[in-house]
N, C-alpha and C positions, 0 to 999 in steps of 0.2 A: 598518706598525708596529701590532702589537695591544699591549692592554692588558696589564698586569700581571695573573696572578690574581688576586693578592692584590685588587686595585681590583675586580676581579667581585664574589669574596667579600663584602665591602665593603656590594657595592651591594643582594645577596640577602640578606646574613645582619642587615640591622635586621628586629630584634623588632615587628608591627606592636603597635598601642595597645590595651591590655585584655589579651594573652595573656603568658599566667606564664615563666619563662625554659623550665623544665621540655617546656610544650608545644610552643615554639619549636624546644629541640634534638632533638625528637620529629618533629618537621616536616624539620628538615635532614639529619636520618638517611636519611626516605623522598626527600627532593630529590635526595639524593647518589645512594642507589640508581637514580630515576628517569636523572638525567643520564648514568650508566652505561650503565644500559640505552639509551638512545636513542643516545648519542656510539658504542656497540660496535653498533647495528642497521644491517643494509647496507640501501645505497642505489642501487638499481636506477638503470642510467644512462637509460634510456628507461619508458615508463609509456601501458600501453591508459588512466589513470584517467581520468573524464569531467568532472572536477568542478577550477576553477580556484580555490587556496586565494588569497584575501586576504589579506595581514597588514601591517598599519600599524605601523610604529616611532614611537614619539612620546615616552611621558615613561617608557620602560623597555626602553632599547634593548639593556639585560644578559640580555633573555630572547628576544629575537629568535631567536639563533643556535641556541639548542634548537626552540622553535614549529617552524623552519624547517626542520631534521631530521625531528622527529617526522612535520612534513606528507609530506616525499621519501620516508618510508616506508611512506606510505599508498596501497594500491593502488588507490584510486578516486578519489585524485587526480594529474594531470598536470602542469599547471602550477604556480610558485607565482611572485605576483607581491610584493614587499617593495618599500611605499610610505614613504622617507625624510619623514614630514610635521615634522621638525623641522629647518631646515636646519643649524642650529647644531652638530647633530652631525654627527660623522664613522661612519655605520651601518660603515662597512668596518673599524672597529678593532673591532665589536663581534662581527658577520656571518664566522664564520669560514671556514664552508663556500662550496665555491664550486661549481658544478655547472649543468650548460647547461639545465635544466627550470626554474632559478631566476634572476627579472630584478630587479633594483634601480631602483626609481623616484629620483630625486632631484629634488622641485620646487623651485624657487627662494624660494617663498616656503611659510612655514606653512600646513597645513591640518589641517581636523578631519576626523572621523569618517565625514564623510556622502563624502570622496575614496573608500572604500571603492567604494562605489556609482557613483560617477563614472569609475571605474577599468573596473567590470563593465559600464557599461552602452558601451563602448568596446574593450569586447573580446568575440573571434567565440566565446564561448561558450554554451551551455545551462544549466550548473549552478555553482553557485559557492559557497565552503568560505569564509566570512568568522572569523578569530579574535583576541581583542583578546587584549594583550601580557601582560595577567596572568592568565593560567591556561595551567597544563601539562596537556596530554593527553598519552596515550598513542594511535600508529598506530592500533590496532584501535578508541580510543573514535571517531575521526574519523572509520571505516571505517563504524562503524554509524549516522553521521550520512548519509554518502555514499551511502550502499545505499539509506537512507531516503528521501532525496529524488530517486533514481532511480525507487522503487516509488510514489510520493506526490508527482508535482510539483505537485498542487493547491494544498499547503501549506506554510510554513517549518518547518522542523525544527531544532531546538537542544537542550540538556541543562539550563538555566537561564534562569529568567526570574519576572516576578511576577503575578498574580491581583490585579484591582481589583474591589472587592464595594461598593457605597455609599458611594464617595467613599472609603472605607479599601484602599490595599493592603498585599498581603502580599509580602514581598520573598524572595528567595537559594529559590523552587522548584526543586527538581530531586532527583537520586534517586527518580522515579516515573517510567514511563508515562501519560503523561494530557495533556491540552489545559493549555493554558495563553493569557492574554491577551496579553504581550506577552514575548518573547524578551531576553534579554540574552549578551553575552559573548560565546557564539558560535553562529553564524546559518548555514544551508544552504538555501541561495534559488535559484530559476529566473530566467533571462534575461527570461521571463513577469513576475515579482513585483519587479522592476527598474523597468521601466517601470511598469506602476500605483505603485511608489515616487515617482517623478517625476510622476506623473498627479496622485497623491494631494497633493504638495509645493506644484504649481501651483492645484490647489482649495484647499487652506488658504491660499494666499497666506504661505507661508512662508518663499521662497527669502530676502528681505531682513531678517526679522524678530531682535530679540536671540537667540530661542531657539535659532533655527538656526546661527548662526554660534558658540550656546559651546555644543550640542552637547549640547541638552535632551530631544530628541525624534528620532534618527533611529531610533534602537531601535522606537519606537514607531510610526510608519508605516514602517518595511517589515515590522512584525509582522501588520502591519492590508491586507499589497499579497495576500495570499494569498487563496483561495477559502473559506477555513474559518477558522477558530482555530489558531495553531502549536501543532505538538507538541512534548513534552518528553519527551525518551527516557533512561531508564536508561543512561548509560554506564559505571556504577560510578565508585568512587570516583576523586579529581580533587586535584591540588594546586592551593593558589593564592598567587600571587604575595604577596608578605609587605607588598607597599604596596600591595594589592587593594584599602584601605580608606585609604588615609595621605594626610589631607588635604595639598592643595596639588599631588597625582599624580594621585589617586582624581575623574574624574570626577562621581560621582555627590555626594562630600562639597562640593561646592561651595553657595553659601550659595542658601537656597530651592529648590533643585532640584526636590524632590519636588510643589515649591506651583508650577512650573511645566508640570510635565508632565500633571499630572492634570487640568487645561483644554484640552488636546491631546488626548489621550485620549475627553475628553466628545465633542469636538469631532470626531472621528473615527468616535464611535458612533453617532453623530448623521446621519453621511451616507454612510457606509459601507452601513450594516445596517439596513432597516426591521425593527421590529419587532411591527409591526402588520400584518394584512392578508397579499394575495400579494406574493410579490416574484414580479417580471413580467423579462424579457430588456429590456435598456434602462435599467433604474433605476440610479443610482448606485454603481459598486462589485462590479455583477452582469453585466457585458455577459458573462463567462463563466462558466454554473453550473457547480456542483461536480459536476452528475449530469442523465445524459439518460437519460429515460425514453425505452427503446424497445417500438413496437407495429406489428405489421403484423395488417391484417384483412380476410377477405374476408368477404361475408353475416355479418356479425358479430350482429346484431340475434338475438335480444331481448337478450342478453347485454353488450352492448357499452356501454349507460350504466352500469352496475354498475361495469363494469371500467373504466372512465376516470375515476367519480366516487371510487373507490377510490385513484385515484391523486391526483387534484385536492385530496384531505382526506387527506393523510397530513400530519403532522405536522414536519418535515423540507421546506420549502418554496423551497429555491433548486436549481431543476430547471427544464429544458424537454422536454416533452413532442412526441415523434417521432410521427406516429402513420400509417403509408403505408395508405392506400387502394386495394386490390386490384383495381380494377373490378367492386368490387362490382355485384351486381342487385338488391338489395333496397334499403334507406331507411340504408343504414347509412352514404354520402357527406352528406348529408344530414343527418344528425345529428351526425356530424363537424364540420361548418362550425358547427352550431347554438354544440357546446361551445366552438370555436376560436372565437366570435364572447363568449363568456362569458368564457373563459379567456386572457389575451395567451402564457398557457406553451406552449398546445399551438400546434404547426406540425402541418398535414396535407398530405402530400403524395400529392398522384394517380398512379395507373398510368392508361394508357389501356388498357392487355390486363394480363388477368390474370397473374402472371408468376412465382407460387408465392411461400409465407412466405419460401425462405431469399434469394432473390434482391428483392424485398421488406425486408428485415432490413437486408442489405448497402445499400440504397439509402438507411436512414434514417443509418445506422453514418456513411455516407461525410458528412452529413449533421450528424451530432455534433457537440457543442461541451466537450459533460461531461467531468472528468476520468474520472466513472466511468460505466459504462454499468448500466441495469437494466433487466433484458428485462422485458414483463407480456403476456402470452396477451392475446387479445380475448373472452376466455368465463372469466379467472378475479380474484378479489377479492383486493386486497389489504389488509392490515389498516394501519389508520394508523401504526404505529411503523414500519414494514419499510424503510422507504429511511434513517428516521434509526437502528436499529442497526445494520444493514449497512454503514454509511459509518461509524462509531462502530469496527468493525468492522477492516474496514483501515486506515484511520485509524491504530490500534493497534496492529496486523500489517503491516509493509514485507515482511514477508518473504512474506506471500500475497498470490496477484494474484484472487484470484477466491474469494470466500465465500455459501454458501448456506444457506438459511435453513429450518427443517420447515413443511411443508403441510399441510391436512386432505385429504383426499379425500372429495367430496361427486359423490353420483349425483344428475344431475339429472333423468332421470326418476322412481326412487323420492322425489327432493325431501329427502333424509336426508346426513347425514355416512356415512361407510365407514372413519372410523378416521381415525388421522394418520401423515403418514411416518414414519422413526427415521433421519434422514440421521446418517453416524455421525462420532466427533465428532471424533478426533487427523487431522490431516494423512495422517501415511500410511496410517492405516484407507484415508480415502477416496481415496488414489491406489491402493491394493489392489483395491480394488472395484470401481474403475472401469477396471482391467482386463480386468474378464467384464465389466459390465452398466452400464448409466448409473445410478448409483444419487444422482445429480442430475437427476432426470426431470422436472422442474415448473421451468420456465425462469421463471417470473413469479417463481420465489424466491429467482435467483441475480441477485447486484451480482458485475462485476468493472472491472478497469482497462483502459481502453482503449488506451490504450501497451500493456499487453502483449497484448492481444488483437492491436492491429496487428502486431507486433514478429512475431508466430505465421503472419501473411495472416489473418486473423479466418475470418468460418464460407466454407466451402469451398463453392464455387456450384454445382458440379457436384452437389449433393446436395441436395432438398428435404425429404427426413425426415431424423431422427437427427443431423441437423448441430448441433445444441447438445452432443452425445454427442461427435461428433470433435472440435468445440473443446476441450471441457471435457479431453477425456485431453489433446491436446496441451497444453494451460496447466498439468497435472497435471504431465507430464512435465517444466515449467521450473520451478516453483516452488510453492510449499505453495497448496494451497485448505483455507479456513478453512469452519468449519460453528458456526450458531448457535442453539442447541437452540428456544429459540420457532417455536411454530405460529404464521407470519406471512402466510400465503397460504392461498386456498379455490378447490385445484384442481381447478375444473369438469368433469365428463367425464358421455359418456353420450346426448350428444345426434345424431341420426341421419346431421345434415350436420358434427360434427365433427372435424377432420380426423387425431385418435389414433383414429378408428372407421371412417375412408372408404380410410385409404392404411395397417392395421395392417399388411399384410402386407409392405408394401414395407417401415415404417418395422423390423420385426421382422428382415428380411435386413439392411438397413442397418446396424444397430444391429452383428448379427453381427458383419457387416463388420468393423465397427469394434473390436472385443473380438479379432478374428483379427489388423489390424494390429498392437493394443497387444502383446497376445503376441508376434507373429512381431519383431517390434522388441526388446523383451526378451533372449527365448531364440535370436533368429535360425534359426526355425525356423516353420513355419505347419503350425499344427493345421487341419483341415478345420472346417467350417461346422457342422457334426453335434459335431464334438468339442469345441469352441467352445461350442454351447447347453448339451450335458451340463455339462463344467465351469461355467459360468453358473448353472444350475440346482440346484448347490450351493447358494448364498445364499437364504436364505429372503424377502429383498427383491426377488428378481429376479420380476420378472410373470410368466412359467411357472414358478409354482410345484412343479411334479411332480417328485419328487427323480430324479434317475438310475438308469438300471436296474441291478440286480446283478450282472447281466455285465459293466458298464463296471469293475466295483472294482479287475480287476486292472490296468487304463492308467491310472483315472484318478490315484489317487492320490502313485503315483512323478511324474506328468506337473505336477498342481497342486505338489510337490516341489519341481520343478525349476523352475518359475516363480518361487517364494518364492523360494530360493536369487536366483536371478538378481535379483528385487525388494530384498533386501535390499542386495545389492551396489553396485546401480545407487544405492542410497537412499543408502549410505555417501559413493559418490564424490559424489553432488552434495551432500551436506549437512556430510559432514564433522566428525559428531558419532558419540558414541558408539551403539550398535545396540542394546544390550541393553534399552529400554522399545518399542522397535518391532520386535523378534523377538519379545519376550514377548506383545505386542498379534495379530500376524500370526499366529501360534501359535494363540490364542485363537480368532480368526477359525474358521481351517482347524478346531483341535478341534470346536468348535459346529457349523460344516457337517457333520463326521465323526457326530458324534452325531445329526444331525438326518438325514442317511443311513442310521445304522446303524437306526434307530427301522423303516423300514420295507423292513428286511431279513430274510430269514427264519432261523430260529433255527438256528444251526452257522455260518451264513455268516463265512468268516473277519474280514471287517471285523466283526462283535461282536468280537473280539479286542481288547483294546489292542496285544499283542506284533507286531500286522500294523504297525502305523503305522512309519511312517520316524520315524528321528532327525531333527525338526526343527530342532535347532543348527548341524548342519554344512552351512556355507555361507560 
């Protein structure tokens, strides 16, 4: 037997305390709409989603039966589990939907907030979607929680939460991208930040204490289980439950709350996070950093303290340092051990045969703890901010798995700079680009995520040059690489035994290689090795600078054509937004190669023409 509606109605439509009647029937308009929409959205009987939604029933069981909708129509989540923590009620006159992806907990007796957690940490999942009973989402705001915490499991992810400054906080964050201290409402956590929940629970000595049992502080450590600070992500606007705030419902209106939790809080900052000095592997809080630095070196010397102590002084300091040892011949094991004896961050691990950078790389990779990885050359500098905006970086971006950052180029025999890169800056600039040319060629300035580098088989063994070029397109081809205009790296070249001067010509075939896959994947056709550089040669970033010959005019430019074409389409189906800001960008691209072509072409040549160029729209 279910309720009357009228008794729903009832229960949704009190006015809470302070709002005028005006903005109350303003609220029920958009409720009515909302529940429309979600009650007429189909519900897929089966679900790839990865992420097991939570939802507690407790003292607003008239909003379950939507929560629980909207979750069934969210593609990135699976499960959902509905924990009855009041026994009083009967959830099934409330719970109208019934559907085999959704279970019904019923304890016998009362529980709070922290059963959430005791729920996940009991079930065979990875990701998990926690939402408290006063606020309505829509599918898609859930979705961009879920995609979040699949790109980012270093961190929680939510839409609300508050800022503590000096003993003062600020309350109802949200409507921004940005970090935040402590989450509220609703939480997207890993199987990972579960357990340090409970880790964190048994270090405060919390499990018997008042605060625990009325549900002062769970928000608060599992905000504090992650590897960084939670983020708050933009999901647009949101209703909220009309007793969101009605004391005697309202959790947080309970007497003192706030003079409770804010001694938790210290208490947590306290042993959580040094903020002094290094943080080392082992310390409280840190057994897994947010970022491994990786290095493989062989004869690395004279350059090789520069580049370590670059990384040892960046500002950004929970990291551990890979650093493989080539079998080398010179002093450069040896001064390895010196720093690792200085530093508890770095780890160095030996080759006994020398065994090349990319198999070297794979050995420190396997080796990782980091959520994110950040390569650094053994002959180049990094400047102190670079691993804290790169992580700042993704951080902010779920939707890119890999961001790089511009370089100087410094000759070290002239002892001088040579300019700085121009990495370019939209997303799909730089998946365009890095269809001809690696136009992320200084690996000391690229951070990405290691799930998705595994997710791809990470750099490919059979290749010891060019292999940061075949990752990089592959990670290209799943999802956005982001680009961050600062000059954060001093990339070294020029030196006799270095290895962009010893193996150029292998790395320059490789390289090829790789610009002929992305094409022939593309267009499902493969251009030759000769027609591959021409095209390449295009771009004014590409290292053979020399424009193409005037004979090429009449292939190349129907051929680069029909790439674009094909580039956009491919960009549609995976992105599934509109094309018209990255046709106009692609466009751009190709014009400026055209013109930097036609510059040293001889005068009649029909490429001076505009009227030669193809209709670049139709595609």
């Amino acid at each position: 037997m279910h309720l009357h509606p009228l008794t729903k109605t009832r229960r949704l439509i009190c006015r809470p305390e302070g709002i005028s009647w005006k903005n109350h029937f303003l609220w029920l308009d958009a409720f009515r709409r909302y529940e429309r929409e979600i009650r007429s959205g189909r519900i897929p009987e089966e679900s790839a989603g990865w992420c097991t939604a939570i939802i507690l029933a407790y003292k607003r069981p008239q909003n379950i039966d939507l929560i629980v909708r909207a979750a069934l129509q969210t593609p990135g989540v699976g499960k959902i589990i509905v924990s009855n923590n009041d026994p009083r009620c009967n959830l099934r006159r409330w719970l109208t939907v019934r559907h085999p992806r959704v279970r019904i907990l019923n304890p016998k007796e009362r529980r709070n907030v922290v059963e959430r957690l005791v729920i996940a940490r009991e079930e065979p999942a990875d990701f998990f979607l926690a939402i408290d009973d006063d606020i309505f989402l829509r599918p898609e705001q859930m979705q961009v929680l879920c995609e979040a915490v699949r790109q980012n499991p270093a961190v929680l992810h939510g839409m609300f939460g508050e800022l503590y400054s000096e003993g003062r906080v600020q309350h109802a964050q949200h409507g921004r991208n940005s970090t935040l201290d402590v989450l509220n409402r609703v939480y997207c956590f890993t199987r990972e930040h579960v357990e340090e929940f409970f880790r964190l629970v048994d270090l405060l000595d919390l499990g018997r204490q008042e605060t625990w049992s009325q549900n002062f502080c769970d928000d608060i450590l599992l905000s504090f289980s992650g590897a960084g600070k939670p983020l708050c992500h933009n999901v647009g606007p949101f209703l909220d439950c009309p007793t969101q705030g009605k004391r005697g419902i309202a959790a947080w209106r309970q007497e003192q709350f706030m003079q409770k939790r804010v001694p938790i809080y210290n208490r947590l900052q306290s042993v959580k996070y040094q903020r002094e000095g290094a943080v080392v592997p082992g310390t409280v809080g840190m057994a897994i950093p947010r970022v491994s630095v990786v290095m493989s070196v062989h004869n690395g010397m004279p350059d090789l303290e520069q580049a370590v102590t670059g990384i040892l002084h960046q500002s950004f300091r929970d990291f551990e340092f890979l650093i493989v040892e080539d079998a080398s011949t010179d002093e450069t094991a040896a001064a390895l051990e010196r720093f690792a004896k200085e530093d508890a961050r770095i780890r160095v691990l030996h080759n006994t045969e020398t065994i090349g950078q990319t198999r070297s790389t794979m050995r420190a990779l396997a080796e990782a703890r980091g959520h994110y990885i950040a390569r650094n050359d053994a002959d180049d500098f990094s400047s102190p901010t670079r691993l804290e905006k790169s992580i700042a970086f993704l951080d902010l971006h779920p939707e890119a798995n890999l961001v790089c950052t511009n370089w100087e180029w410094y000759s070290v025999p002239r002892g001088c700079s040579l300019g700085a890169s121009t990495v370019p800056m939209a997303p799909w600039t730089i998946a365009w680009h890095l269809l001809f040319y690696n136009c992320l060629a200084c690996q000391s300035a690229v951070m990405f995520r290691r799930r998705s580098a595994e997710q791809l088989g990470g750099y490919a063994p059979e290749r010891n040059s060019a292999e940061d070029y075949d990752l990089w397109s592959r990670m290209a081809g799943k999802a956005d690489v982001g680009s961050i205009p600062d000059v954060l790296v001093q990339f070294r070249r020029g030196r006799p035994e270095s290895m962009s001067l010893t193996m150029q010509e292998v790395q320059r075939t490789h390289a090829l290689e790789m610009a002929q896959r992305n094409i022939m994947q593309l267009i499902e056709r493969s251009p030759s090795l000769q027609e591959v550089q021409t095209m390449a040669s295009l771009w004014p970033a590409f290292w053979n600078s020399a424009a193409p010959a005037a004979k090429d005019a009449e292939w190349v430019l129907p051929f680069i054509t029909e790439i674009q074409h094909a580039f956009l389409r491919d960009w549609r189906e995976r992105h599934l937004c509109s094309l018209e800001s990255v046709s106009h960008a692609i466009e751009h691209e190709i014009a400026l190669a055209y013109a930097r072509w036609s510059s040293f072409l001889p005068e009649g040549h029909p490429l001076k023409s505009r009227t030669c160029l193809p209709n670049l729209r139709e595609y």
